[in-house]
N, C-alpha and C positions, 0 to 999 in steps of 0.2 A: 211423694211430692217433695221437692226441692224446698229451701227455708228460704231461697232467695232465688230470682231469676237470673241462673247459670248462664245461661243464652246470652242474655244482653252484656252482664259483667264479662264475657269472655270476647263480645263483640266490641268491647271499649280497650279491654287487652290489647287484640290485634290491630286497633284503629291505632293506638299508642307505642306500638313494638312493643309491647310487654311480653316477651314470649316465656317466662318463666314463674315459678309460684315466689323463687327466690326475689326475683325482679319485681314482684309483686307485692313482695313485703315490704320489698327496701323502698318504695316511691312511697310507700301509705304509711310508713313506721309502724309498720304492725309484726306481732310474730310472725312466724315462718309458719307454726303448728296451727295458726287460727286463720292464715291468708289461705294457707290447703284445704282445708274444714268449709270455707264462705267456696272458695271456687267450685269446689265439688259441690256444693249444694246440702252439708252437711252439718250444717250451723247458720242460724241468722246471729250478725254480730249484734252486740250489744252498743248502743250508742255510740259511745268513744270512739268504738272499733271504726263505727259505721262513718264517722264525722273525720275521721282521718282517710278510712278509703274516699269519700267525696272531695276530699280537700287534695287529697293527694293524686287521684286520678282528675283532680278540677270539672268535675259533672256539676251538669247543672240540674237545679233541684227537678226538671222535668226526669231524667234519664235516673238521677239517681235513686227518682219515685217506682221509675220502669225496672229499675233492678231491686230495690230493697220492698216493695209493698203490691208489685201487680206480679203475679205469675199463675 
């Protein structure tokens, strides 16, 4: 099982052009090694991480409940 729901994070991606993992770090200021890790479903971020992907992908706390706590 995934650490976070890949599905939805990936459908906010492409809702935003985000088509890269690089693109992905640079909009949430997060590493490059820990933005591949959450994408792939291969780590749940720790707080910070997590408070910069919402802020930087601008989810609102419904979607960003549907990515980081339901899957």
């Amino acid at each position: 099982m995934d650490a976070i729901n890949t599905v939805e994070l990936k459908k906010v991606l492409a809702e935003q052009n985000i088509d890269t993992i690089k693109e992905f770090a640079e909009v949430c200021d997060i590493d490059r090694n820990i933005a591949a890790k959450v994408y792939r479903g291969k780590a749940k971020p720790g707080s910070e991480t997590m408070f910069k992907i919402v802020a930087g992908l601008k989810l609102s706390p419904t979607r960003a409940g549907k990515i980081f706590f339901t899957f």
